[in-house]
C-alpha positions in Angstrom: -7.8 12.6 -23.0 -6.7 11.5 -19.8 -8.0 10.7 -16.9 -5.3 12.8 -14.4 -7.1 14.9 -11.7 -8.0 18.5 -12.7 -8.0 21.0 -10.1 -11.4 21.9 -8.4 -12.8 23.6 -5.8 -14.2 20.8 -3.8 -14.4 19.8 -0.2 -12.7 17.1 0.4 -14.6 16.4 4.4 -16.7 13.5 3.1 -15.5 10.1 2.6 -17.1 10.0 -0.9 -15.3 13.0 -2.4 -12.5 10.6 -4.5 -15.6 8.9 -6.7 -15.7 12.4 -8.3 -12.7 11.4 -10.1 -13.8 9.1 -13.1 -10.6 6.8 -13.0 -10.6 6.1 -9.3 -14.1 5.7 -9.5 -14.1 2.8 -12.1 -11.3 1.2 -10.4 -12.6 1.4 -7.2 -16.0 0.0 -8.5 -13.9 -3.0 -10.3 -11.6 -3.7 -7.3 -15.2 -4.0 -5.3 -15.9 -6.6 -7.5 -12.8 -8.1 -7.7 -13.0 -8.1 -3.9 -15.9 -9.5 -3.9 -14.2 -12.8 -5.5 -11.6 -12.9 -3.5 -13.6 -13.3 -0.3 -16.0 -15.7 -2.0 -12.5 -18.1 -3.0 -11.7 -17.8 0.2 -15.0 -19.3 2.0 -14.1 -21.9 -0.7 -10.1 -22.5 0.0 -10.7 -22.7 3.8 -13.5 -24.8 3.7 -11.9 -27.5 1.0 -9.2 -28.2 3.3 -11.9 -28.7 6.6 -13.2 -31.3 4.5 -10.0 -32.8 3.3 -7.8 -32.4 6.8 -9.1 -32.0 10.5 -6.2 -30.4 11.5 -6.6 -26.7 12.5 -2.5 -26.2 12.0 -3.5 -26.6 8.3 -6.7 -24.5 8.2 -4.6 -21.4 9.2 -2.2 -22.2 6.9 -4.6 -21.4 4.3 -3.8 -17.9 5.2 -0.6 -17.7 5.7 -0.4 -19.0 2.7 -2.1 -16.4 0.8 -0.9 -13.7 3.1 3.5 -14.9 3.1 3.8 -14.0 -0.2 3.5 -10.6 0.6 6.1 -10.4 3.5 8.7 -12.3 0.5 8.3 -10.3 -2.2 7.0 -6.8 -1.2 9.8 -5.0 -1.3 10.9 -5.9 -4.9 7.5 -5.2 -5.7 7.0 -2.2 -4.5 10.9 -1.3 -6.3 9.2 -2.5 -9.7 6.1 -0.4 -8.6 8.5 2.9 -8.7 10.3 1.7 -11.4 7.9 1.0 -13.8 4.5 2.0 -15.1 2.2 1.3 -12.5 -1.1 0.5 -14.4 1.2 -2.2 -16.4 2.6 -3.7 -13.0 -0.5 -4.1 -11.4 -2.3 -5.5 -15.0 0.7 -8.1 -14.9 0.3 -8.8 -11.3 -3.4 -9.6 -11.8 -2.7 -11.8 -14.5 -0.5 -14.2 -12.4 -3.6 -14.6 -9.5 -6.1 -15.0 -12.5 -4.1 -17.8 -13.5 -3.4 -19.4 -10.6 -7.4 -19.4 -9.6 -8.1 -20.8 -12.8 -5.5 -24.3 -12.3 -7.4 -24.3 -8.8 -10.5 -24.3 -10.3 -10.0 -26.8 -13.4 -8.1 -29.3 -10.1 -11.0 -28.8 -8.2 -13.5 -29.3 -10.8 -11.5 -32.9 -11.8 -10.8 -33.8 -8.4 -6.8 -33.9 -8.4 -6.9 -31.1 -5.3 -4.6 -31.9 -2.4 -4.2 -30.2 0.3 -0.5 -29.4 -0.6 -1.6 -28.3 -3.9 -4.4 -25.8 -2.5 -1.9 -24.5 -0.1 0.9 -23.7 -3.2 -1.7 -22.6 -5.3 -3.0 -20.1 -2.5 0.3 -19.3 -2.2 0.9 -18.3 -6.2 -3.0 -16.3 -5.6 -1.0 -14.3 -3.3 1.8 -14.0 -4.9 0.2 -12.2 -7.7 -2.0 -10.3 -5.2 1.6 -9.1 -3.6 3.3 -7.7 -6.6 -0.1 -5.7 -7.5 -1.1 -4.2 -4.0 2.2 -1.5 -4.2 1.5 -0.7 -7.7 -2.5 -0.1 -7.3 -2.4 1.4 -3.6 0.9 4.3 -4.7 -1.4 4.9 -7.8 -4.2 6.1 -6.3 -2.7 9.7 -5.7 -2.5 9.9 -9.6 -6.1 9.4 -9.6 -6.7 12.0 -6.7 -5.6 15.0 -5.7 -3.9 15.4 -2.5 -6.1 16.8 -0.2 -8.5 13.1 -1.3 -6.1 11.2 -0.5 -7.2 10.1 3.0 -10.3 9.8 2.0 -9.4 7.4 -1.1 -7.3 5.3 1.6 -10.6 5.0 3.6 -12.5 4.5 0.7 -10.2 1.4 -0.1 -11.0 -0.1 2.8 -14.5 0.5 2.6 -14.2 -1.8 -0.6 -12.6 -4.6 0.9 -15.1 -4.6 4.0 -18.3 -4.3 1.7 -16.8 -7.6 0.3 -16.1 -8.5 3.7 -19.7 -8.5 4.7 -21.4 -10.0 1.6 -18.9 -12.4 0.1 -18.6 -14.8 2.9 -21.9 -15.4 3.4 -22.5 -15.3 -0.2 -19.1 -17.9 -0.2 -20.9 -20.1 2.2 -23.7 -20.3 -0.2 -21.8 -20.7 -3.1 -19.6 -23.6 -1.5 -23.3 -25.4 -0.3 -24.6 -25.4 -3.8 -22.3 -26.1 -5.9 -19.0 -26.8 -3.8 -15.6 -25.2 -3.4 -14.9 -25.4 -7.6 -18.1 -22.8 -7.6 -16.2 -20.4 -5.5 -13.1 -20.8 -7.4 -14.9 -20.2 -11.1 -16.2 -17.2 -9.5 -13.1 -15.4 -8.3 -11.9 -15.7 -11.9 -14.6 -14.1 -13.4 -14.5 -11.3 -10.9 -11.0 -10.6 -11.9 -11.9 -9.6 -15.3 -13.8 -5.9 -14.8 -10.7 -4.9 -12.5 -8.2 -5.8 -15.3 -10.3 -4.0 -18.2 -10.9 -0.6 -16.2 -6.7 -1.1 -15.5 -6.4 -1.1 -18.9 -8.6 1.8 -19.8 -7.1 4.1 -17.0 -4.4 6.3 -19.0 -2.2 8.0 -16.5 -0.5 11.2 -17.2 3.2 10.1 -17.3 5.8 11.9 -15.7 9.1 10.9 -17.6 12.1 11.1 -15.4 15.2 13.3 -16.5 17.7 10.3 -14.8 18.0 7.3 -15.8 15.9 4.2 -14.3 17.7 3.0 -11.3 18.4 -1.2 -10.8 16.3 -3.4 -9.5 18.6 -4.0 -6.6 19.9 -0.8 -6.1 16.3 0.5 -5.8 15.7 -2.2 -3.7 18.1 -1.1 -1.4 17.1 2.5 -2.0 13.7 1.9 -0.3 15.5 0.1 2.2 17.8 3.1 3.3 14.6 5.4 2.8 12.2 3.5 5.6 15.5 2.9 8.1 16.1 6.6 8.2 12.0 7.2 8.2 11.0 7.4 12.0 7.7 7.9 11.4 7.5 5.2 8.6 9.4 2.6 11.0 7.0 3.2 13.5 4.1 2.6 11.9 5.6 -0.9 10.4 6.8 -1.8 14.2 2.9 -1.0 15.4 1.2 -2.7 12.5 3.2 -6.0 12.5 2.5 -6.6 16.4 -1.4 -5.9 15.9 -1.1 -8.0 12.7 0.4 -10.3 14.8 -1.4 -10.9 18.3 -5.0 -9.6 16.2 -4.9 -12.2 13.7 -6.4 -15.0 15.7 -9.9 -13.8 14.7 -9.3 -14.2 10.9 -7.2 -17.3 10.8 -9.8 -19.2 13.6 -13.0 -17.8 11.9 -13.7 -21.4 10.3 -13.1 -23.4 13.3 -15.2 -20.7 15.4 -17.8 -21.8 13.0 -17.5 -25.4 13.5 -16.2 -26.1 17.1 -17.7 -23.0 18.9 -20.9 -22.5 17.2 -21.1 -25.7 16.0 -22.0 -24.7 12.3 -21.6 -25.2 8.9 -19.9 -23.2 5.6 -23.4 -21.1 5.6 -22.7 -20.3 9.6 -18.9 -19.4 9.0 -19.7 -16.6 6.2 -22.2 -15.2 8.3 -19.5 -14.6 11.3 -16.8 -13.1 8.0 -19.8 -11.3 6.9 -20.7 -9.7 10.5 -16.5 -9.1 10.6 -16.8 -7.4 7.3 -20.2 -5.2 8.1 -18.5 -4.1 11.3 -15.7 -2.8 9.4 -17.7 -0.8 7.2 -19.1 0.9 10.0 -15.6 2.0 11.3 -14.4 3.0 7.9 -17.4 5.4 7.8 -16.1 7.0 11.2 -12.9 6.9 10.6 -12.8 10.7 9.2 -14.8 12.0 12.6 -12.0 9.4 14.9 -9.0 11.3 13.0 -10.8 14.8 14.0 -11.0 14.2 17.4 -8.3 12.0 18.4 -4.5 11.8 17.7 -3.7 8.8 16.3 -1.8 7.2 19.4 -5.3 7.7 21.4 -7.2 5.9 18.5 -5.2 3.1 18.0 -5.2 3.0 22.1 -8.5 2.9 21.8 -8.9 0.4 19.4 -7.2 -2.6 20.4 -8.9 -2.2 24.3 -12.1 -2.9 22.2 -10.6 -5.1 19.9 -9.3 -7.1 22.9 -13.2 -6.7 24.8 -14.3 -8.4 21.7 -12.9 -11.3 21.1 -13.0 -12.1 24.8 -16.0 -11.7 23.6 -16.1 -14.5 20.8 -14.1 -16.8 22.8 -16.7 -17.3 25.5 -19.8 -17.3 23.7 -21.9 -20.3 22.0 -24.3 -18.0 20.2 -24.4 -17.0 16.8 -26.3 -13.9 17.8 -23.8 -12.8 20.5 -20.7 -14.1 18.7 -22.0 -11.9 15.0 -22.0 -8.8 17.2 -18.8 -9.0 19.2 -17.9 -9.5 15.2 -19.5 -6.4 14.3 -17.3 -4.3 17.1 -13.7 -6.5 16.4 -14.2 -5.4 12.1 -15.0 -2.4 13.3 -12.1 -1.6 15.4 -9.5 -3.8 13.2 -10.5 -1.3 9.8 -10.0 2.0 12.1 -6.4 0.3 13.6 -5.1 -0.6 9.7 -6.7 2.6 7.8 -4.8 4.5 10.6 -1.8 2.6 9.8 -1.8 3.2 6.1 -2.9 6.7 6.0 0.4 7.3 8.0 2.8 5.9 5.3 0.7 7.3 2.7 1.4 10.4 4.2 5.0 10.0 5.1 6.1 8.9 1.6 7.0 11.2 -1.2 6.1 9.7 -4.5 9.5 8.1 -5.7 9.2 5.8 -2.8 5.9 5.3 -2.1 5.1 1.9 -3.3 8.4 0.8 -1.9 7.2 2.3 1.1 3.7 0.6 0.9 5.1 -2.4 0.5 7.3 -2.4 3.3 4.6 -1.8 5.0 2.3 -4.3 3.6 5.3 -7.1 4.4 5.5 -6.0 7.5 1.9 -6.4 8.9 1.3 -9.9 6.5 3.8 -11.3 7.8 3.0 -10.0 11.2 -0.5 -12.0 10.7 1.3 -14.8 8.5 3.7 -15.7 11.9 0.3 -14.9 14.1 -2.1 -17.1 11.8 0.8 -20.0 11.9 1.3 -19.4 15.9 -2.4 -19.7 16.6 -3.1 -22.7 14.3 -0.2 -24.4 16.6 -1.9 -23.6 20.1 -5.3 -24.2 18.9 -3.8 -28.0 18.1 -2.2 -28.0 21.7 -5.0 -26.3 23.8 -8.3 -25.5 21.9 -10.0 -22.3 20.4 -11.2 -20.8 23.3 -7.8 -20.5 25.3 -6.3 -19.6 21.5 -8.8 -16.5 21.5 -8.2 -16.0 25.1 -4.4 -15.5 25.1 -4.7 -13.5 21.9 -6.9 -11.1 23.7 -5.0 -10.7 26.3 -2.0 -9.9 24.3 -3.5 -7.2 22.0 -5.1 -5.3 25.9 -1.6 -5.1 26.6 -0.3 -4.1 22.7 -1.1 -0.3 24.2 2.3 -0.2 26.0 4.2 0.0 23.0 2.8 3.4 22.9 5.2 4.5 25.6 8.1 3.1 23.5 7.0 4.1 19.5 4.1 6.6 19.9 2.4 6.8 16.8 3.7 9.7 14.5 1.4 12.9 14.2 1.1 13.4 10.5 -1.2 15.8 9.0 -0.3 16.3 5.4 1.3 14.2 2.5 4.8 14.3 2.2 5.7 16.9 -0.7 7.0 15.7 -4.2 10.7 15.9 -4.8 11.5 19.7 -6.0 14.2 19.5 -8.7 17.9 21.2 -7.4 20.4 23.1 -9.3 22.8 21.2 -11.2 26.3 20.8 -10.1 29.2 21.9 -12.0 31.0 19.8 -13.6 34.7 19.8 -15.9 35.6 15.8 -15.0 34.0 13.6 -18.2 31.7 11.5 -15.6 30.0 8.4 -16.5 27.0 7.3 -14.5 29.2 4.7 -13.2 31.7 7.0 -11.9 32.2 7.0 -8.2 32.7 6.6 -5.3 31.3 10.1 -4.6 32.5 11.7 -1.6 30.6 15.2 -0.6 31.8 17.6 1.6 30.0 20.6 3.1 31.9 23.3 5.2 30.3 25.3 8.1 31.2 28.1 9.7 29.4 28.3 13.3 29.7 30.5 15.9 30.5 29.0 19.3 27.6 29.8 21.0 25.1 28.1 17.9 27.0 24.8 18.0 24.4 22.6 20.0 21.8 23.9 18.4 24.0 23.2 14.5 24.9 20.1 15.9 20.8 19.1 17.1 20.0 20.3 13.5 22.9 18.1 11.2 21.6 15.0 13.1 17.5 15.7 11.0 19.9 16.5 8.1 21.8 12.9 8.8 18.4 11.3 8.3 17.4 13.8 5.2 20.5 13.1 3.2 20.3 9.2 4.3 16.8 8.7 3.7 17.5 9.8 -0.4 20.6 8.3 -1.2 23.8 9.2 1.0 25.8 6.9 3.1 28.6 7.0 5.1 27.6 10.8 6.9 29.9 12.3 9.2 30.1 15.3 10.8 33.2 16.9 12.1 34.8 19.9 14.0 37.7 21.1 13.3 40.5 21.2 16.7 42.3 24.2 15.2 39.6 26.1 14.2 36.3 25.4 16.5 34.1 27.7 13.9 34.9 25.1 11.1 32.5 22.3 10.9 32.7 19.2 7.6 29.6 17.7 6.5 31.2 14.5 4.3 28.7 11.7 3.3 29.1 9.4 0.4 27.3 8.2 -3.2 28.3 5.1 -5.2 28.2 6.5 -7.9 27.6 9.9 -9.7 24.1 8.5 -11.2 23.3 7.8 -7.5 24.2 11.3 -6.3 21.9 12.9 -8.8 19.0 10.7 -8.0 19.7 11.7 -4.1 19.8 14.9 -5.3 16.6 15.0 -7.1 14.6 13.2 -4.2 14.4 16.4 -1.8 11.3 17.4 -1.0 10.7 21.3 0.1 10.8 19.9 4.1 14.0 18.8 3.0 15.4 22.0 1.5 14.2 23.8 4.3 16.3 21.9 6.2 19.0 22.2 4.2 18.4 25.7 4.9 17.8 25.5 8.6 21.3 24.0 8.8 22.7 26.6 6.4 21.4 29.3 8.2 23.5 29.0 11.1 26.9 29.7 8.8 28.8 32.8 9.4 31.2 35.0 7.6 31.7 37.0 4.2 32.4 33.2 2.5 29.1 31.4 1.3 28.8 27.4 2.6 31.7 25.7 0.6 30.7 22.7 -1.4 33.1 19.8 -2.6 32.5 16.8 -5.0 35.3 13.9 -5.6 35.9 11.1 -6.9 37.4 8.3 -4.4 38.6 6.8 -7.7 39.7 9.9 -10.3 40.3 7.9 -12.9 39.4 4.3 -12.9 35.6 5.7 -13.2 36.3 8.1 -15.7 35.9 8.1 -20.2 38.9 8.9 -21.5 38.6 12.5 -23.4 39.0 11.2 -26.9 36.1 8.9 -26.6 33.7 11.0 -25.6 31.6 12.9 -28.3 30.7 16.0 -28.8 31.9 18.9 -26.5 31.9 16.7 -23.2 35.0 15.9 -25.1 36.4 18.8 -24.2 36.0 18.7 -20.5 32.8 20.8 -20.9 29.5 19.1 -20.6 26.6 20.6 -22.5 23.8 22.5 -20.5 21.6 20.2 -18.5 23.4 16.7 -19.4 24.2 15.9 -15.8 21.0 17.8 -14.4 18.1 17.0 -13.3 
């Protein structure tokens, strides 16, 4: 048996719905845990180097030390997270970060940790955690059906903030008793449940007709897919500058502690805890925000309060006050990032979604990696306080960018590739052959050509997005009815993998753009090869009948 999701009449309205599902439900359970751990290491990683340095420059290193990884190495993570099983990826992934937190615990334990050392080993902790987040966040909708997937998003969240709000304090208790080394030891163990309820999950695998692409080439695939993805663009351009100007809060928290409040370990997991409860709170109003606003008012919303807030922390000297101007900036920093990655989740089709994840992942880490660094420098030169103060300001005015990129409205998840008809085919290809060269003639009546011509430029993006390069489009002097579609693959393989990414938005495009061709004659359709015969078998060493010139039914399909 598997665990792959059965259909059910269910509603999907409450945030809870995705538990129903026994393999997200043990995963999500496990990741709490593992959560859990996380937080508690880093109570104990930021406070090791207070004690060792009093230099605030490398305090918020800490985390961009843990969070850079992420902005290096997303993207060929989120490739192998396409390419490969994804419960292996993120079992492997896991691995690495267990072993790292075990060296930084047996160092601690002996005494040999340096700052240097904590900040490389953070940096491995995250490296692992960066090669896993594509491969268990694009899983979870083969542990859900689609219409839970926004609430499984949410629900992620939730399970990071619940951590949020207990493991700091329960860090700063930890690190009191027995020292950073406790911490460490912990985050190990809490590793373990998340790995064995990986290995237990048996996904329904899907085996792909094509052969696997390159690492590189589907590398570059992603690439081409999120630069010809408006909506995926803009959500990477508005999460990178929140990550960015917001991050103050998180990469300050210990030296709120100590200079503001004038506290301890104990004092600076209480204000991650309050961060952490507040976030809980707006994950569990997320669902009703999403009802009643689009997503450009929320995020509006949002950062005006998130800005309020840590005005907020920056003036006051009281744990009291300073916990529940926490309480509102977790609360309005979940609802900004759940809306964030609900819209890629959304926007991707499956081929691409961890690739699209992870660009998105690199692009608000390092948004807070550069803002962590940046603050740590202007908290040397000029003090918390006018460090919170200027970050404020800057995310009351992050708003305007809605006049530039307004956040894309996006209501359902972008369809699963629908598989075409195959091309005929009497050259002996290789999947090497190429370069392909694709050209698609129009007929268009005069008065339709703006409109044809409006329409070819969502088709540019279409073909772009899966594959295509090179796209043209062309009218023809003589014969102003005539239009040529001509784009480009590198190589036949390449062509039927564009092919076989089109969703049914995308053939209904494709259709939209056919529709407007006139005449007896239907839509002609040429494939060539830029290099005829130095890409080419020769005949006699092909076997079988593609020997002939004849390929056998379904040996270049998809």
């Amino acid at each position: 048996m598997t665990d792959a999701p059965k259909p059910q009449t269910l509603s999907f309205d409450g945030v809870t719905a995705p538990l129903r599902y026994a393999a997200y439900r043990n995963i999500w359970l496990t990741s709490l845990v593992s959560n859990l751990g996380i937080l508690i290491r880093g109570v104990g990683a930021a406070w090791a180097m207070t004690e060792m340095t009093s230099s605030a420059d490398k305090v918020a290193l800490v985390q961009t030390a843990t969070t850079l990884p992420v902005m290096l190495f997303s993207l060929f993570a989120g490739a192998i997270a396409d390419m490969y099983d994804r419960r292996l990826v993120a079992m492997f992934a896991l691995s690495i970060a267990l072993w790292a937190v075990t060296a930084m615990t047996a160092l601690q334990w002996l005494g040999l940790i340096t700052t240097n050392l904590l900040l490389i080993l953070c940096f491995l902790i995250g490296s692992g955690m960066a090669f896993m987040s594509p491969a268990w966040q694009s899983s979870v909708s083969e542990q859900v059906p689609a219409a839970a997937l926004p609430a499984a998003v949410t629900l992620n969240g939730i399970s990071f903030n619940i951590a949020r709000s207990f493991g700091p304090a329960i860090g700063g208790i930890v690190v009191a008793t027995a020292g950073a080394v406790g911490a460490f030891a912990i985050n190990a163990l809490f590793y373990l449940p998340l790995m064995t309820a990986l290995f237990l999950w048996k996904p329904v695998a899907k085996p792909s007709r094509l052969p696997r692409e390159q690492l590189m080439r589907a590398v570059v695939s992603g690439v081409r897919y999120i630069a010809n993805s408006p909506p995926i663009k803009i959500v990477m351009t508005r999460a990178m500058v929140t990550g960015a100007v917001g991050s103050s809060i998180l990469a300050l928290m210990p030296l709120i502690a100590r200079d503001l409040l004038h506290g301890g370990a104990q004092t600076y997991g209480i204000m991650l805890g309050a961060f952490g409860f507040g976030a809980i709170i707006g994950a569990l109003y997320i669902g009703e925000v999403r009802k009643r606003m689009s997503g450009e008012a929320a995020l509006r919303a949002c950062m005006l309060s998130m800005g309020c807030t840590i005005v907020a922390v920056a003036l006051s000297r009281q744990p009291v006050l300073t916990a529940i101007a926490l309480i509102l900036a977790g609360a309005t920093w979940l609802m900004a990032f759940t809306l964030f990655d609900i819209g890629v989740q959304l926007s991707a089709p499956r081929w691409v979604a961890g690739r699209s994840l992870a660009a998105y992942e690199a692009a608000y880490s390092g948004g807070i990696a550069i803002g962590s660094w940046s603050w740590g420098h202007l908290t040397d030169a000029a003090g918390v306080e006018i460090a919170l103060l200027v970050s404020a300001a800057l995310i009351l005015l992050s708003p305007l960018l809605g006049l530039w990129v307004p956040m894309p409205r996006i209501s359902t998840r972008a369809e699963d590739p629908e598989a075409a008809v195959d091309p005929e085919v009497r050259l002996p290809l290789t999947d090497r052959s190429g370069p392909l060269v694709v050209e698609i003639e129009y007929r268009v009546a005069h008065e339709n050509a703006r409109a044809f011509h409006n329409v070819m430029q969502d088709v540019q993006l279409s073909r772009q997005r899966n594959g295509a390069y090179g796209w043209s489009i062309a009218r023809d002097i003589a014969n102003p009815d005539l239009w040529t579609e001509r784009y480009h693959c590198p190589t036949w393989l390449d062509y039927l993998h564009q092919r076989n990414r089109w969703t049914r938005s995308d053939h209904a495009l494709d259709q939209l753009a056919v529709g407007f061709h006139i005449g007896p004659e239907p839509v002609r359709i040429r494939r060539m090869l830029e290099r005829p015969f130095g890409s080419v078998r020769r005949t006699e060493d092909l076997p079988g009948p593609i020997a002939n010139g004849v390929p056998p039914s379904g040996y270049f399909g998809r």
